[in-house]
C-alpha positions in Angstrom: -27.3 -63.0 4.4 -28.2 -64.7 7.8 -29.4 -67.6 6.2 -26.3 -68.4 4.3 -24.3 -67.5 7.4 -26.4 -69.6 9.5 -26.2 -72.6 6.9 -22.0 -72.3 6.5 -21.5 -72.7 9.9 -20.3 -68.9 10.3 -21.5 -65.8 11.8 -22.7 -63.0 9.9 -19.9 -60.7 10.8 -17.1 -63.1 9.5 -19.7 -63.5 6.6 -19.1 -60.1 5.7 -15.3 -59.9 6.0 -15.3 -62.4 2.9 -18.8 -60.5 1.1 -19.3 -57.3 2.3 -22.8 -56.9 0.1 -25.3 -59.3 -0.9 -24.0 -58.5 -4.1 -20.7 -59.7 -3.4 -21.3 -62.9 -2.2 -23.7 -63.5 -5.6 -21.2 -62.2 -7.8 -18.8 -65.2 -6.0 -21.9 -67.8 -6.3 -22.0 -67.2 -9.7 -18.1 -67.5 -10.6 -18.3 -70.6 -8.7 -21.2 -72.0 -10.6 -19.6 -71.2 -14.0 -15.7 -73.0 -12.8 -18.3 -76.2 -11.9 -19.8 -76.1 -15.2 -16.5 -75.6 -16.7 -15.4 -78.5 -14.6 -18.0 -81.0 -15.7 -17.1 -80.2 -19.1 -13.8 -80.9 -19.0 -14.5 -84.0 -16.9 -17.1 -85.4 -19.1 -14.3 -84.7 -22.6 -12.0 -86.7 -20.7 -14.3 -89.8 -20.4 -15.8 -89.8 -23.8 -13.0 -89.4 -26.6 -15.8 -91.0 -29.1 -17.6 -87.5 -30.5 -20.6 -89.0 -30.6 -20.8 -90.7 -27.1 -19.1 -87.0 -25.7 -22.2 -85.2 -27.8 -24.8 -87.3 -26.0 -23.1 -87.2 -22.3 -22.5 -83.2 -23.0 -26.6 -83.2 -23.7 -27.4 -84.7 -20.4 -25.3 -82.7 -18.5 -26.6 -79.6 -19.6 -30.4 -81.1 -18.9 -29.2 -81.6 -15.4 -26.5 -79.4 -14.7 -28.4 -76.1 -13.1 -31.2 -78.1 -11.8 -28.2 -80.2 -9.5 -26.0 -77.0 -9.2 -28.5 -74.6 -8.3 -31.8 -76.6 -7.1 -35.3 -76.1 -7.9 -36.3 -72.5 -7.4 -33.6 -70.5 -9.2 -35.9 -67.6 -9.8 -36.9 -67.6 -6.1 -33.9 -66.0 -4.0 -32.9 -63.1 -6.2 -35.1 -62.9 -9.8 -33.2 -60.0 -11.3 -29.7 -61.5 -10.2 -30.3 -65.0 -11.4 -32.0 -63.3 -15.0 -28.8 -61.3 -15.0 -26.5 -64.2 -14.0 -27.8 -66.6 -17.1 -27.5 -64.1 -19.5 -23.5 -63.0 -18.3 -22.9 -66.9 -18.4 -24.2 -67.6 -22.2 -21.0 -66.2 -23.9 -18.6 -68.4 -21.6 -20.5 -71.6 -21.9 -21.1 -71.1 -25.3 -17.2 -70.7 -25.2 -16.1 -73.4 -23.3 -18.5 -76.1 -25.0 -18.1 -75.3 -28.1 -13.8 -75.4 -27.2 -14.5 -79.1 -25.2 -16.8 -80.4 -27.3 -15.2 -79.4 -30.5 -15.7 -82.3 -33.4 -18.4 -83.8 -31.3 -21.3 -80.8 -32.6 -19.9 -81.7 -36.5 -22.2 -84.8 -35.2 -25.2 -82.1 -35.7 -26.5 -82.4 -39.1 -27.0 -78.3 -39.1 -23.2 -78.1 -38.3 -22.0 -81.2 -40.6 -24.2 -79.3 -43.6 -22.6 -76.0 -43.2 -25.7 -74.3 -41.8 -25.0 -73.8 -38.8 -21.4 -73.4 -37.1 -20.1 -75.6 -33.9 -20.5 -72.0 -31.4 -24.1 -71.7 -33.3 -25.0 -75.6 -32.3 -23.4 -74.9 -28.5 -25.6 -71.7 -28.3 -28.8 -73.3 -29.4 -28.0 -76.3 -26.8 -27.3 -73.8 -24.4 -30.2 -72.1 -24.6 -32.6 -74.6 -24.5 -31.0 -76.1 -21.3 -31.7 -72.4 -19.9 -35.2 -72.5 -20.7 -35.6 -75.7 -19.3 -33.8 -74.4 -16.2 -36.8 -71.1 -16.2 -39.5 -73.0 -17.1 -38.9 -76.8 -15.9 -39.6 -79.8 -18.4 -42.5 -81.9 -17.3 -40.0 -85.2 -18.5 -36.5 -84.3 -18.8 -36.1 -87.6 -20.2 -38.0 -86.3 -22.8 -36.6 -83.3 -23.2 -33.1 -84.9 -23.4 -34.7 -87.5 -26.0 -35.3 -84.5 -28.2 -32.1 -82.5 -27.9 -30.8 -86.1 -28.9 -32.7 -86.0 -32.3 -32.3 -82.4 -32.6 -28.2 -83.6 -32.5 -28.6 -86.5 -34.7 -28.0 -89.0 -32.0 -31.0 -91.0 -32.9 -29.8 -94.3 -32.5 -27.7 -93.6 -29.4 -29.2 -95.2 -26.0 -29.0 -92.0 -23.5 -28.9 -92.5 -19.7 -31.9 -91.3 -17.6 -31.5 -87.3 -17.0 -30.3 -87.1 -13.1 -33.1 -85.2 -10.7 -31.6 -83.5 -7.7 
C-alpha cells in the first residue's frame, strides 16, 4: 500500500479513505482493468466494420492487451489475487467479445462449420491470450501468427504484436 501511495502522488492515509484493505484497492484494479478491456473492444469494432479485418485486430489485442495493461510480472505482486482475478474475468470477456465481435468469429472455420459456437471461439481465444499472459510467448508475433491460422485468417497481413 505504500508503494502505490507513494507512486499516486498521495499519502497512505488518504489512500485508505478510498481503499481501506489491500483488498479493496485490488478489487478496484481489477474493475478497472476489465472497463479498459471492454473499452479496447468497443474501440477496435468501431474501426473495423469488415469481420475479418475486426477478427484479426480483436487477435492482436488480446496478444497484447494484459502484457500493456498490466506489465510484465503479473504473478509477482499478489499470485492468488491475480489467479483469482483471470478466472472472475473469463465469463465477461468471453461475454463482451463474443457480443463486439459477433459475425467476425463465423470467420472461424470451427464456428462457420457448426462445431463450435461464436462464445466457444471467444473462450478458446481468450484462453490462449491468458496463457500467454502466465506463461509469456517467446515471439508473440508468432503466437499471434497462429491464433491467425487457428481463425482462418491465413492470407490476412497482421501488424507486429505491440511490447510494453
Amino acid at each position: 500500500m505504500s508503494a502505490v501511495a507513494r507512486s499516486a502522488g498521495v499519502s497512505r492515509p488518504t489512500l485508505y479513505r478510498w481503499f481501506p484493505t489491500k483488498a479493496d484497492l485490488l478489487l478496484a484494479i481489477g474493475r478497472y482493468a476489465e472497463e479498459q478491456f471492454d473499452a479496447g473492444l468497443q474501440r477496435l469494432v468501431e474501426e473495423h466494420p469488415d469481420p475479418s479485418a475486426r477478427l484479426g485486430a480483436a487477435l492482436r489485442y488480446l496478444v497484447s492487451y494484459l502484457d500493456e495493461a498490466v506489465g510484465p510480472d503479473p504473478i509477482g505482486v499478489d499470485p492468488a489475487f491475480a489467479l483469482r482475478s483471470l478466472a472472475a474475468s473469463l465469463a465477461p470477456h468471453v461475454e463482451a467479445l463474443a457480443r463486439l465481435l459477433g459475425d467476425a468469429l463465423d470467420e472461424v472455420p470451427a464456428v462457420r462449420s457448426g462445431a463450435l459456437s461464436r462464445e466457444g471461439a471467444a473462450e478458446l481465444f481468450l484462453r490462449l491470450a491468458y496463457s500467454h499472459y502466465l506463461v509469456p510467448h517467446a515471439d508473440p508475433d508468432a503466437l499471434l501468427a497462429d491464433l491467425r491460422a487457428l481463425a482462418g485468417l491465413i492470407g490476412c497481413v497482421a501488424a507486429p504484436v505491440s511490447r510494453p
